[in-house]
N, C-alpha and C positions, 0 to 999 in steps of 0.2 A: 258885486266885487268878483271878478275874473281868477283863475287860478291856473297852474299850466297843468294840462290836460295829459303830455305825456310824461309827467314823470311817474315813474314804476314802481309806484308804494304805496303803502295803504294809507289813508288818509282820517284821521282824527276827527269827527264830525262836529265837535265842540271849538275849534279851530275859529278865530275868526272869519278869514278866509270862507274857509271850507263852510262854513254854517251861511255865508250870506250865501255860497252858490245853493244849497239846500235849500233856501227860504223864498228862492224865484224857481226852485226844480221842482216840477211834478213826481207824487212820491209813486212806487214801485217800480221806479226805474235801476237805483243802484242798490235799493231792497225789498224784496219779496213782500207784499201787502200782510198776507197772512192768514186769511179768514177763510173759513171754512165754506160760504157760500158765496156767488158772484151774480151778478145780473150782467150782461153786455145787450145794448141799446145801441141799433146800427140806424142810423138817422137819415133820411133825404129830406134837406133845405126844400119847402116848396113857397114860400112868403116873398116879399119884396128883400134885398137883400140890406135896406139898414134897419128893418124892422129885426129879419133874422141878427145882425149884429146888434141891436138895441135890446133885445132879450139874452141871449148870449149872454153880454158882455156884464150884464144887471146877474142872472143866475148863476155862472161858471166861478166868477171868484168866490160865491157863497158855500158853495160845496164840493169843489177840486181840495182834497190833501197835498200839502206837500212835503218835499220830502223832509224838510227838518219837522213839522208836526210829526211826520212816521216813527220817526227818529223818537221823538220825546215822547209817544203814546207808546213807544217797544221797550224804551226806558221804566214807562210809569209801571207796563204789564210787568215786566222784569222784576221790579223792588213788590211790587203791591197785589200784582194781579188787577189793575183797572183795566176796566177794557177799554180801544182804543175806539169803539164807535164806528160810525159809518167812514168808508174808505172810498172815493172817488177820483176817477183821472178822467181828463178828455182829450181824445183824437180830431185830426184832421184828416182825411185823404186829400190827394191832387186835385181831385174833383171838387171837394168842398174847400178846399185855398181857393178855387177858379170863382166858385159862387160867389166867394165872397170878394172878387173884385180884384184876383191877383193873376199877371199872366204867367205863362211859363216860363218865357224869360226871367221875370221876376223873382221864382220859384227856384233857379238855379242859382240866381245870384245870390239870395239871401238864405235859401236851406243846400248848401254845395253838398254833394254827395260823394264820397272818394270814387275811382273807377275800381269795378272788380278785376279790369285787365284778363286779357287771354279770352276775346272777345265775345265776355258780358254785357247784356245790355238792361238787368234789370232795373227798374230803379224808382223811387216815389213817384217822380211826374208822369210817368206813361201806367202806373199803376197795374197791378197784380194780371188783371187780365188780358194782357197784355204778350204776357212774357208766358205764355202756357206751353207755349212750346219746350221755351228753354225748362222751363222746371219741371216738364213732362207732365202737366197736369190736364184735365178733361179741357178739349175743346167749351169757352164760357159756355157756349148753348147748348152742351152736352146734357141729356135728363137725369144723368145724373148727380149732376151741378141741382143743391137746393134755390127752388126761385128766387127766393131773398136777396141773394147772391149775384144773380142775372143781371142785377139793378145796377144802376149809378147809386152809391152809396157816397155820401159825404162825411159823414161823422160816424162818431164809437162813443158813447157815455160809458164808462164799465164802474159799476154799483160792487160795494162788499160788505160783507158785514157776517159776526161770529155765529148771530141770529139771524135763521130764516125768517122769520115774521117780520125782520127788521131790513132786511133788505129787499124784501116785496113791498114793503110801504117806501120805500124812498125810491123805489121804480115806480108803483103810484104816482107819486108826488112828481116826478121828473119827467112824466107822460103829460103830465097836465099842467107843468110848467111849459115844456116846450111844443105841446097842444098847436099853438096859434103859428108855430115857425117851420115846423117838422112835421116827418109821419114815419113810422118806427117800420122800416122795412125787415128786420128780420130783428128777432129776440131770444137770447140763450139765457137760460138756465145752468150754471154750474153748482159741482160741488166738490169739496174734497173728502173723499174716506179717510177714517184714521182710524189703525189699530190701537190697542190701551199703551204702546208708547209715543203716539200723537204721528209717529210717520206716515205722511200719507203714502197712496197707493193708486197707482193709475188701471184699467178696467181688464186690462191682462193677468194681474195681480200682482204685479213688481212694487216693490217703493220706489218711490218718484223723488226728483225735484234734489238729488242727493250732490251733483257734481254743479259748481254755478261757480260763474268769475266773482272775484272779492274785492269789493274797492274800500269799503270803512273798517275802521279799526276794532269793531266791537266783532263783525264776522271774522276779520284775520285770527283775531285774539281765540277766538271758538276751535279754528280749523288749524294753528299749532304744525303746520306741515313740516313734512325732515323731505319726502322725496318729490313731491309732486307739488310748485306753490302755487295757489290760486288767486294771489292776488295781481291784479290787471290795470293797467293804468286805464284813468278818464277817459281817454280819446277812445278806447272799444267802444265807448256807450254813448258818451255825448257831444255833441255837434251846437255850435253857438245859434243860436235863435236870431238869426237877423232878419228875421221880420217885425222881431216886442221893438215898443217904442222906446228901449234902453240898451247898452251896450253890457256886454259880460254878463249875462243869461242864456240858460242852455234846455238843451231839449231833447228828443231820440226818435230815431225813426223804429217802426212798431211796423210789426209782421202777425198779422193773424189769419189762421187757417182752421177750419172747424175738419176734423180726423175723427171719423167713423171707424169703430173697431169691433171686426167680426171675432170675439170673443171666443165662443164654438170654435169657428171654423180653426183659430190656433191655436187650442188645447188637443182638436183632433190631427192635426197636423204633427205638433209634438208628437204626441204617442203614436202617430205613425211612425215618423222615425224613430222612434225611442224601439222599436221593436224591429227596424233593421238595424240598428247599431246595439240594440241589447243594451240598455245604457236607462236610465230613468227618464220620464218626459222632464219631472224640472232641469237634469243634464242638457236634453237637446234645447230647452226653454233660455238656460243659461246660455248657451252657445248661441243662439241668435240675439240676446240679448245683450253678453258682456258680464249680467250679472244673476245671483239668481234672485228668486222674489224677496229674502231678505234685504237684498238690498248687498250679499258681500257678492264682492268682485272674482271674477277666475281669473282674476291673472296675479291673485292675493291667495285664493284658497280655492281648490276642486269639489268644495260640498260648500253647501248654508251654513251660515251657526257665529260668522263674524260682523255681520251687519253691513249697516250704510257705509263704507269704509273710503274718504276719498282721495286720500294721503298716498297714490301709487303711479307706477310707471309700467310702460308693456316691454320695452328694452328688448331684449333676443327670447323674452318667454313665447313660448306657442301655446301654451293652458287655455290660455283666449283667444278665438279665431280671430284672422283679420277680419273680418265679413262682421262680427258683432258689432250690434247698432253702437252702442258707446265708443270703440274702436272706431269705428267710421265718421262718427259727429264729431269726437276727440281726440285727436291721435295720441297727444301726450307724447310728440318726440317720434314719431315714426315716420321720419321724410321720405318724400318718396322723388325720385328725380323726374318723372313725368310730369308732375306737378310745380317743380322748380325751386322746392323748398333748399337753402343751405343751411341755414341755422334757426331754434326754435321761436326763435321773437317772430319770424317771417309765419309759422305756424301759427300761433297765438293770436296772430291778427285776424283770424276769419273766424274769433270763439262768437259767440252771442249770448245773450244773458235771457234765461227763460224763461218763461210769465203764466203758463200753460195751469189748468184746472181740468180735470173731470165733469162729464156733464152725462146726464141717464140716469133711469132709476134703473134697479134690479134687485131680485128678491134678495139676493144677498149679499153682501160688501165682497168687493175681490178679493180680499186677503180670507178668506172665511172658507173651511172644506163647504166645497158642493162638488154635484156631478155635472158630465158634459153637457147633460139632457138641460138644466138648471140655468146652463150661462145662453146670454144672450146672442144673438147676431146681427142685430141691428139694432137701434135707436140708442146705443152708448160709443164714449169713445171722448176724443184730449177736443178744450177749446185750447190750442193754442197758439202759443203767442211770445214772441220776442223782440229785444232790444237793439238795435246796434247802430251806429257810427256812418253807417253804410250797407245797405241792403244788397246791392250788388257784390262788395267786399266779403262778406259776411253768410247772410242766411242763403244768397242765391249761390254762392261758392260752393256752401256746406252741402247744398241740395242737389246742386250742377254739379262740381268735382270731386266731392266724397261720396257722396248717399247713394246717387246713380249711377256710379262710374264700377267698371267691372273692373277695373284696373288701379285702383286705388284701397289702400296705400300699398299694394302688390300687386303684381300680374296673377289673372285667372283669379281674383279675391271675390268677384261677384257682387251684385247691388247690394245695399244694407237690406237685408229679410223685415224689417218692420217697418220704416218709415221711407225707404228706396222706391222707386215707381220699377215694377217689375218689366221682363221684358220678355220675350222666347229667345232662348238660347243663353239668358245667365244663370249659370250654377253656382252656388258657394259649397265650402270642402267641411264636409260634416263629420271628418273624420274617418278613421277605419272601422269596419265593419266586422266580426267576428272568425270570419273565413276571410283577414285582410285585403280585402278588396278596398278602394278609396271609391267612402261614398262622396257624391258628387251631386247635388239635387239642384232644381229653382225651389227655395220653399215656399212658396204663393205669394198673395196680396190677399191681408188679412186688416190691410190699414185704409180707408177711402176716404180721398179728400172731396168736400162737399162743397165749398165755398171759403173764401177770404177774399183781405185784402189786403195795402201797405198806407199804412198812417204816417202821421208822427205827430208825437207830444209835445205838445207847443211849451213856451215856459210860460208860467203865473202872466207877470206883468204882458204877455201877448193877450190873454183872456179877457182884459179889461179891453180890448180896444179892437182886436180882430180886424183891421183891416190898415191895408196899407202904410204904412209912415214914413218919411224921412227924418233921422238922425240929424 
């Protein structure tokens, strides 16, 4: 049962309506899985291809969640504490739609993708490596690039679960289900830290995961906003599935990028400058951030102490530099005419909904005092991973016209310091300095992308059948 996509309000998941789109949607698309641990299985097809569709389409509907099951295990946690069990969704690439017998043609007519405009070219069918240019990332055959990654990759299985023991046996099981079809070119481990009030924290030691679009009623109901509302219509996330062998089911196109974070390297970097500006390093940490590790925002409060707070707007404040990541991924109303914005719905449209987990061990949880010496500079860092509508619209916008751009959302504002691909010659404005001098720095590249790709989440009734159909 079909519903209209743009209208601009939260939606009742109990709804008739709204539950039949839930019960053909793959769940963690319009809510956050939840679990504390993740397995991601990046699959290359190597079998005859209705062999591969004849095991698919027999194991995928047995252990794909969807979204109204999510819905009703968030429910049952809620009243009872049950747990909600194993959590599973599955990807496509362009690549593995092609395996399986569909062309490109085909691929635009039945998965249309919006244009980003203002000459974007990213987009599912030509896939991630494609577009390295425009999002500034490693030439693919870069050594930098992990070899996993190099590959033609077709598929994403991504495994969750509250228990670690429980989610290594259903990647088990899923290896040796899809054994005879596949072969697991690259395999991540995630996890989530959480302090004793359950927020997580991603490996710089900020809480995470705080700012997200809101489509159901039970997260509106949570987040209560006066200045800032996060609720988003449908159409940011979901895109009609016209390849299921049924009409009015939907699906999302899926951006994952695995982000190595030299840890070390920006606690030393803070307290570099934390000692030309005289200022604490969680100060200069906030300022490249937006927020501090608590989680409260600078453009709410100049110290920690009020939390994950996301009820806010940046308006004529300067307390938050433009150049802070959240500032630059979110504007929250900060048009800029270079970019062409007139009003904020035009803004709103290039949000994305984030899906991202921790992955790395380390001796001690990010939120935990240690010393420099203690934190790591390699082998941690974000799998992440988002939703949207339109990859070009959306995550390649965020990435092309915000994150890199030295001119956005102001002139001289410099690439986003954390997730921005650095450059020689961009500086952001770190404030004044003691003997008022305007300091002016690049503050490095502390974030290294390693490998991804651009998926999308097919709906349920596609799973049964996986290839071609006409309606």
């Amino acid at each position: 049962m079909s519903v209209n996509l743009n209208e601009d309000t939260v939606r009742n998941p109990q709804d008739t309506d709204v539950r039949g789109v839930l019960e053909t949607l793959q769940g963690n698309i319009l809510q956050a899985h939840g679990r504390d641990y993740a397995v991601y299985l990046f699959l290359q097809f190597t079998e005859e291809v209705s062999r591969v569709r004849e095991v698919l389409s027999s194991y995928l509907p047995r252990i794909v969640t969807s979204a109204a099951k999510q819905f009703d295990d968030a429910r049952k946690f809620a009243s009872s504490k049950v747990d909600g069990g194993l959590f599973a969704t599955f990807f496509l690439s362009a690549a593995g739609y092609r395996y399986l017998g569909f062309t490109n043609a085909q691929l635009k007519a039945l998965l249309p993708e919006p244009s980003g405009g203002q000459g974007f070219r990213s987009n599912f069918i030509e896939g991630m490596k494609a577009h390295a240019s425009e999002l500034r990332d490693p030439d693919p055959k870069d050594e930098r690039l992990e070899a996993g990654y190099k590959e033609e990759i077709h598929a994403l299985l991504l495994l969750a679960h509250d228990d670690q023991s429980w989610v290594k046996q259903a990647e088990r099981s899923s290896r040796d289900a899809l054994a005879g079809i596949a072969r697991v070119v690259v395999a991540e481990d995630g996890y989530a830290p959480r302090d004793e009030n359950l927020q997580a924290y991603e490996h710089f030691g900020f809480a995470d995961g705080i700012s997200q679009p809101v489509f159901l009623q039970k997260d509106a109901d949570a987040s209560r906003p006066a200045a800032w509302n996060p609720v988003e219509p449908l159409s940011l996330v979901l895109v009609e599935d016209g390849a299921a062998p049924v009409a009015g089911v939907y699906g999302s196109f899926f951006v994952f990028r695995k982000l190595e974070q030299d840890v070390r390297g920006f606690a030393e970097r803070t307290a570099e400058l934390a000692k030309t500006l005289r200022v604490s390093p969680e100060q200069v940490g906030a300022k490249a951030v937006g927020r501090f590790r608590d989680g409260t925002p600078l453009a709410v409060a100049q110290a920690s102490g009020t939390g994950a707070v996301n009820d806010f707007v940046y308006g004529a404040t300067t307390a938050c530099p433009m150049h802070a990541h959240i500032r630059k991924a979110n504007p929250r109303g900060d048009f800029a005419p270079t970019i062409g914005f007139t009003e904020e719905v035009a803004e709103r449209s290039h949000r994305i909904v984030r899906r991202g987990i921790p992955y790395g061990d380390r001796p001690k949880k990010p939120f935990q005092p240690q010393s420099i010496a203690e934190m790591p500079t390699a082998g941690v860092g974000i799998l992440f991973g988002c939703y949207q509508a339109s990859i070009a619209n959306q995550f390649a916008f965020i990435q092309s016209r915000w994150l890199n751009r030295v001119d956005f959302p102001q002139d001289r504002v410099g690439i986003d310091p954390i997730t921005g691909s650095q450059q020689a010659g961009s500086a952001n404005d770190w404030g004044a300095a003691p003997d008022r001098h305007e300091v002016r720095e690049n503050f490095g590249q502390f974030v290294t992308f390693k490998g991804g790709e651009f998926f999308f989440a097919p709906s349920i009734p596609f799973l049964g059948v996986l290839a071609p159909v006409s309606r």
